[in-house]
N, C-alpha and C positions, 0 to 999 in steps of 0.2 A: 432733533427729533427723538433719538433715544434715549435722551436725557427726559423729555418729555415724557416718552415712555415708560420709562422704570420709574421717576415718579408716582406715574396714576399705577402702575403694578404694585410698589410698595404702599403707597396709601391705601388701595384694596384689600392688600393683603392682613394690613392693621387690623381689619374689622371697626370698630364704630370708633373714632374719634372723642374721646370728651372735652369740650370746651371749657377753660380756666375759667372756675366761678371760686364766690364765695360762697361760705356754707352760713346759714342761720340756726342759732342754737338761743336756748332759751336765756331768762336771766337768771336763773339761778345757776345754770351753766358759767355765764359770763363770771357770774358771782366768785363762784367758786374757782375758777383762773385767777381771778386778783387776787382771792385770800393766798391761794398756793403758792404764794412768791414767786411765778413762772415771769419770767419778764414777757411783760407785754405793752403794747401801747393802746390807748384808751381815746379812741376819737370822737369829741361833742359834735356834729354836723347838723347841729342848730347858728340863730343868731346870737351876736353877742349880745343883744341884749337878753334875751331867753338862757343863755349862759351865764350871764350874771347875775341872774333871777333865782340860779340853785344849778349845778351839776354833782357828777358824779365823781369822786376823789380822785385826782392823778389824770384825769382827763383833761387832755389838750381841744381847744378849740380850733377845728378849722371847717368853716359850712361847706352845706354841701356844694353851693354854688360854687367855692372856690377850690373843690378838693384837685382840679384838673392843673390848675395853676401853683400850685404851696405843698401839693406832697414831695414831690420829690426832693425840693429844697428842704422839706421840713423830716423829711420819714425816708434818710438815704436808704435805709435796708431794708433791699424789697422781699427778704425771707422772713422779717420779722413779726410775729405775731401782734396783729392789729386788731382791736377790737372797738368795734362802729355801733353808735345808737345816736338816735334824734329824739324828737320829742311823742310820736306816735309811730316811728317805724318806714314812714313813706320815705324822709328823705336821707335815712339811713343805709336803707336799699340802692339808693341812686349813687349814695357816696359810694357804697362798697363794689357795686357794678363800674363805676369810675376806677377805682382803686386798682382790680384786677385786670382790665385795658391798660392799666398802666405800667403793671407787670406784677403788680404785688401777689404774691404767692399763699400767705395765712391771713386771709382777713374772714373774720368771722360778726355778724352783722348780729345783733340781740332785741331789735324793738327801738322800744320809745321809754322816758324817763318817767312817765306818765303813766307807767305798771309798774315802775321801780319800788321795789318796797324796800331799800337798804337804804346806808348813809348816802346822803347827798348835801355838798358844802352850798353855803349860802353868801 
């Protein structure tokens, strides 16, 4: 019981809580992370065929449907700067809500490849 209670005492006394999100920043934002030589990782969360239609340089494919299953075998470090786009933004959002449920700490989410106005491989 008093373990219960100093619990809800200390979380009280916190003030508000904020819940681990990801942040969205634009692309010229993103842009300019990959120019800066900052190591990052660059996640496609489209299909593969929509990825081998064109993405973006140094970007790894993993959809979004499967980001629940393949990050963590794929992306062990969960402090590492991630950076998420899809093809309009919707399933880019869901990847990066994924991502952070799963502990990952710097994922930052930029849209769809379909406002990309930079290099994209073919």
């Amino acid at each position: 019981m008093m373990l219960t209670l100093s619990t809800f005492v200390l979380s009280a006394c916190g003030g508000s809580q904020t819940e681990a999100s990801y942040h969205q920043i634009t692309q010229a934002e993103a842009k300019a992370i990959m120019d800066s030589g900052v190591e990052c990782i660059i996640i496609d969360a489209r299909t593969e065929e929509e990825f081998a239609q064109g993405h973006i340089p140094g970007a790894i494919l993993i959809p979004e449907y499967e980001i629940a299953s393949r990050a963590e075998a794929e992306l062990p470090d969960k402090n590492a700067l991630i950076l998420v786009y899809c093809r309009s933004g919707r399933r880019s959002k869901i990847a990066s809500q994924e991502l952070v449920k799963l502990g990952y700490t710097n994922v930052k989410e930029f849209g769809g490849i379909l406002d990309w106005q930079y290099d994209v491989v073919k």
